[in-house]
C-alpha positions as CSV (number, residue, x, y, z in Angstrom):
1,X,99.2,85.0,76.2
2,X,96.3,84.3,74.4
3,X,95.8,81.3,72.1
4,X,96.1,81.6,68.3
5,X,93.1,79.0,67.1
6,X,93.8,80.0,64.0
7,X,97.6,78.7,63.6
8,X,96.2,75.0,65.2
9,X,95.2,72.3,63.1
10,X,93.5,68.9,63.9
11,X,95.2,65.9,61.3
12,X,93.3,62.8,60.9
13,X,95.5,60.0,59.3
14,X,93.4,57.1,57.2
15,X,89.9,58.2,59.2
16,X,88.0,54.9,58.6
17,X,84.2,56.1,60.0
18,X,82.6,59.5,58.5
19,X,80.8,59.2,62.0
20,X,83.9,59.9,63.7
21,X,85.1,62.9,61.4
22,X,81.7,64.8,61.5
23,X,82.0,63.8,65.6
24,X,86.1,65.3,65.8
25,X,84.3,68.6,63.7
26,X,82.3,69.1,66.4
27,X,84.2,68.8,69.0
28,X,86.5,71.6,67.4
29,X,83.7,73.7,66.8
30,X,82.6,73.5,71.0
31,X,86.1,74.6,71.6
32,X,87.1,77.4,69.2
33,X,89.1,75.3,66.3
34,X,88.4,75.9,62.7
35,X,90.9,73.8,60.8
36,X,90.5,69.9,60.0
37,X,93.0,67.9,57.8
38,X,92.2,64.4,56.8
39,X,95.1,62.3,55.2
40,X,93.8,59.8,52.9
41,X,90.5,58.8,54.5
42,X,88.6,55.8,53.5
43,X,85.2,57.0,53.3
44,X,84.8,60.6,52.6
45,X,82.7,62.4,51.7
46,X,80.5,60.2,52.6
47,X,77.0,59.5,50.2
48,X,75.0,58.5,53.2
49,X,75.7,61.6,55.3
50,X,77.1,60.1,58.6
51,X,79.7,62.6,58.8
52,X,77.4,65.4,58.5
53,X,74.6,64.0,60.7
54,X,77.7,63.8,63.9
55,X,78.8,66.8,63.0
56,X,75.4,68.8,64.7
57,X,76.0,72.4,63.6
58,X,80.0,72.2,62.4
59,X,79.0,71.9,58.9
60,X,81.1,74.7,58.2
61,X,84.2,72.8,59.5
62,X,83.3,70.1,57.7
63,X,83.2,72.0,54.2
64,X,86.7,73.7,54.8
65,X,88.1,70.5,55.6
66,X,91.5,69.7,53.8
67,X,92.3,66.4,52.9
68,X,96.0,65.7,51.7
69,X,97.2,62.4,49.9
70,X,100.2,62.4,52.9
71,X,100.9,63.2,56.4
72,X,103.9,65.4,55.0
73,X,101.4,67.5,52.9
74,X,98.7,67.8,55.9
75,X,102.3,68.7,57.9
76,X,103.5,71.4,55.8
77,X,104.6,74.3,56.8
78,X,104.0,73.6,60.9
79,X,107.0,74.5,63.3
80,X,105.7,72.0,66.2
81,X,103.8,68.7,65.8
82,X,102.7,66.3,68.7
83,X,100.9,63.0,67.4
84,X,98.3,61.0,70.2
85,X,98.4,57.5,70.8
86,X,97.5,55.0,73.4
87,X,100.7,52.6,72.7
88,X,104.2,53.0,73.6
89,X,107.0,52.5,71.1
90,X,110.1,50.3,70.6
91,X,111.8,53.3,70.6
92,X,111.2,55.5,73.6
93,X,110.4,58.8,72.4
94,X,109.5,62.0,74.2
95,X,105.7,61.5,75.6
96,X,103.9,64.6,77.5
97,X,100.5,64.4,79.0
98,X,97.6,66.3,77.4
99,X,98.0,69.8,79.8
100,X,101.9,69.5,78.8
101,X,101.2,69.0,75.3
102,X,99.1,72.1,75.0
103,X,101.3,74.0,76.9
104,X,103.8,73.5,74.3
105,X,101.3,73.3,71.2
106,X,99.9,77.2,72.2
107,X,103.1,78.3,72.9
108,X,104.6,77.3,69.6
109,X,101.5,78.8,68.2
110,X,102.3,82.6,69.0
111,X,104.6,82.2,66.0
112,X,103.4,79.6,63.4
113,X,101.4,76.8,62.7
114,X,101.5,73.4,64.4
115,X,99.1,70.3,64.3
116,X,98.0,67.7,66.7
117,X,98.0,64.5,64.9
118,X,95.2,61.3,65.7
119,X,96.1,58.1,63.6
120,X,93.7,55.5,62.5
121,X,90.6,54.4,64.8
122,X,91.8,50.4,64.8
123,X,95.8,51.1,65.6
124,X,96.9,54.6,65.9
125,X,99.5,55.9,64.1
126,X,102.6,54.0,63.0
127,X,106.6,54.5,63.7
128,X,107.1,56.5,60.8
129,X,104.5,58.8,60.7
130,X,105.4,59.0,64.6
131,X,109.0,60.0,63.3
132,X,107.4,63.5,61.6
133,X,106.4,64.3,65.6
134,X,108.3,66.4,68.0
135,X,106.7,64.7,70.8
136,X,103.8,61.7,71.6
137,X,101.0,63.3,73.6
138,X,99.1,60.3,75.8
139,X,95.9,60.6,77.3
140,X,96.2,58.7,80.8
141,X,92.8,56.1,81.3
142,X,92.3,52.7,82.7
143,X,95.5,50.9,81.7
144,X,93.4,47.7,81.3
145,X,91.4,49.7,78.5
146,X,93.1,52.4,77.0
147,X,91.1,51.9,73.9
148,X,89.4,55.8,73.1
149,X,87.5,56.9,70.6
150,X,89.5,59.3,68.2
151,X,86.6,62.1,68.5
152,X,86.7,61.3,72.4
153,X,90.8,62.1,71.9
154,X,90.2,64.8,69.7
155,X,87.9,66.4,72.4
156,X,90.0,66.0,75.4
157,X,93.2,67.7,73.6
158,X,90.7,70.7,72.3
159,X,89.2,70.9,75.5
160,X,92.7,71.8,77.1
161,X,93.6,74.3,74.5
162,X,90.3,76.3,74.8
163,X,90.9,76.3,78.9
164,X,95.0,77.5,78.0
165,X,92.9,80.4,76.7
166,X,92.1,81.8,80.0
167,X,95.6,81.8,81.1
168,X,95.9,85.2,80.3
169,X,99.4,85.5,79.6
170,X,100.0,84.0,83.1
171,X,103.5,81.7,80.8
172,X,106.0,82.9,78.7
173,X,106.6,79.9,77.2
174,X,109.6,78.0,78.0
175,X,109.3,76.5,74.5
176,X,109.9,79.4,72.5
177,X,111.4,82.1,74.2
178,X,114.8,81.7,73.1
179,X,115.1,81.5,69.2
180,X,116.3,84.1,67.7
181,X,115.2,82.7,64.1
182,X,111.9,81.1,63.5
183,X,111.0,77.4,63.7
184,X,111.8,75.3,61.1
185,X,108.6,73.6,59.2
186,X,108.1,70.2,59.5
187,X,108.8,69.8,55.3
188,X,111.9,71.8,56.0
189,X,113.3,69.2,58.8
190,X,111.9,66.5,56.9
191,X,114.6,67.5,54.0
192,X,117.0,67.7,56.4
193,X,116.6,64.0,57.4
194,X,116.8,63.1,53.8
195,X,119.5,64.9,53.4
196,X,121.4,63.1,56.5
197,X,120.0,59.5,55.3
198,X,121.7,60.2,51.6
199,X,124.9,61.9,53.2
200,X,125.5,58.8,55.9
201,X,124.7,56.2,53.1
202,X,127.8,58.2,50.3
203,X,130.1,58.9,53.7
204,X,129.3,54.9,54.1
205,X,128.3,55.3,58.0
206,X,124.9,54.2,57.0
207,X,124.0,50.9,55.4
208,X,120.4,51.0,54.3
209,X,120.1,47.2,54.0
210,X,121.6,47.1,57.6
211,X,120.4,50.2,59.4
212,X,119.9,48.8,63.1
213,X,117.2,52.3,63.6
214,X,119.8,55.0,62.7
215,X,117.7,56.9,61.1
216,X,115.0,56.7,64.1
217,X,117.3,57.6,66.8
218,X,118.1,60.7,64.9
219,X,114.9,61.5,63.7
220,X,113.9,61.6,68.0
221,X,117.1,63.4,68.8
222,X,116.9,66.6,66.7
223,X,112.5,66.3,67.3
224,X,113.2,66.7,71.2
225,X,115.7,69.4,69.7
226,X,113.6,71.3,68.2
227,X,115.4,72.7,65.5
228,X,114.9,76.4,63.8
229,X,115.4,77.2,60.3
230,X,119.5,78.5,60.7
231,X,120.2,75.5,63.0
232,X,118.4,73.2,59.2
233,X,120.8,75.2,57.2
234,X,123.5,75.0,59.3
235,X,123.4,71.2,59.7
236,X,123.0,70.8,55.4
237,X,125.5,72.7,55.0
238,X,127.7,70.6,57.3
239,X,126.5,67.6,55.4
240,X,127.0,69.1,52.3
241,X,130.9,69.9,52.8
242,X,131.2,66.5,54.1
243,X,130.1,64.9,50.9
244,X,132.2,67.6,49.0
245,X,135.5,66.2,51.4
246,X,134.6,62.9,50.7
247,X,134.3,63.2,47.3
248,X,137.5,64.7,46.5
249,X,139.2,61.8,48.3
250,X,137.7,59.8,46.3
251,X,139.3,61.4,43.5
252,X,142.9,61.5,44.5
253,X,142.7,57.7,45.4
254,X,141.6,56.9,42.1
255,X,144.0,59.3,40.6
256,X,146.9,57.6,42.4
């Protein structure tokens, strides 16, 4: 099966260094990938030319890159999403090593576009933009210095997808193999969890001054799911009779 570069994005969340962007553009360009989204970086473009100077000769990457005022916006539209971070969570949530990961991440690629997500250079990425993942890829290291360079990460993970390319069609990804309706995007599972978090609250199972990580532990249940676009619809419509049911009991009590 060969790999579809062009249906992989690289997301870079609040990128503090040019040096490092120009330095992640041309570590896509060595292995194949095209597409670079920043999210809200700090210093970009950059007067003094740091980014472009790392960069070597990826300056086409550099001029198509796309840079979104949210994670959701760099997010849209992609059926599979795996964020890379050093630390664990409060929360255990599903973590794959970097060969897994791409396993996954090209597989999910034969059919639509997915994203590999790198947070900020000084602490990573936080719980909730963890909570738009379907998985945590971590790159194994010394465990008494696990501290890598987000171009360093960026370059292992790209690394692995150009070698899935020589696999030839060896997998038939497990992932993918049997939906029978296509992936649902992340902004389409993203309105489904707003749509559960406003259902819970009206049905009163979900206090939002109180909500002891309700949200969270759903958010990582239908992620490891991996939900496609009739299992969304299915599930709002399931909310959305629930609030209708609800509703008219509400009524006839204050009727009587």
């Amino acid at each position: 099966m060969a790999v579809n570069f062009q249906n992989i994005r690289i997301v870079l969340v609040q990128t503090s260094h040019p040096g490092n962007i120009g330095a992640a553009a041309r570590a896509m360009k060595n292995m194949r990938l095209e597409h670079l989204y920043l999210v809200t970086p700090q210093n970009f473009p950059d007067p003094e030319g740091k980014s472009k100077a790392m960069a070597a000769s990826a300056g086409d990457i550099l001029a198509n890159i796309r840079i979104t005022e949210s994670l959701d916006e760099a997010l849209a539209g992609c059926v599979f999403v795996v964020g890379a971070s050093a630390r664990l969570r409060s929360i255990p949530w599903p973590v794959i090593d970097p060969r897994e990961c791409i396993q996954q991440l090209t597989g999910h690629a034969q059919t639509g576009q997915v994203a590999l997500v790198f947070g900020r250079e000084d602490r990573g990425l936080t719980n909730e933009e963890l909570e738009r993942c379907n998985a945590l890829v971590h790159i194994p290291g010394n465990p008494e210095y696990l501290s890598l360079n987000i171009a360093a990460a960026v370059q292992i993970l790209a690394y692995e997808i150009h070698m899935a390319s020589y696999l030839e069609g060896e997998r038939l990804d497990q992932q993918t193999e049997f939906y029978d309706n296509p992936r649902a995007t992340a902004d389409e599972v993203e309105g489904l969890y707003g749509h559960f978090e406003s259902a819970l609250i009206n049905l009163g199972f979900h206090d939002p001054d109180n909500p002891r990580q309700l949200m969270r532990r759903l958010r990582r249940l239908f992620n490891r799911a991996g939900l496609d676009k009739m299992e969304v619809n299915i599930l709002r419509g399931i909310l959305t009779a629930a609030e209708k049911a609800n509703k008219g009991k509400d009524l006839k009590t204050n009727k009587a």
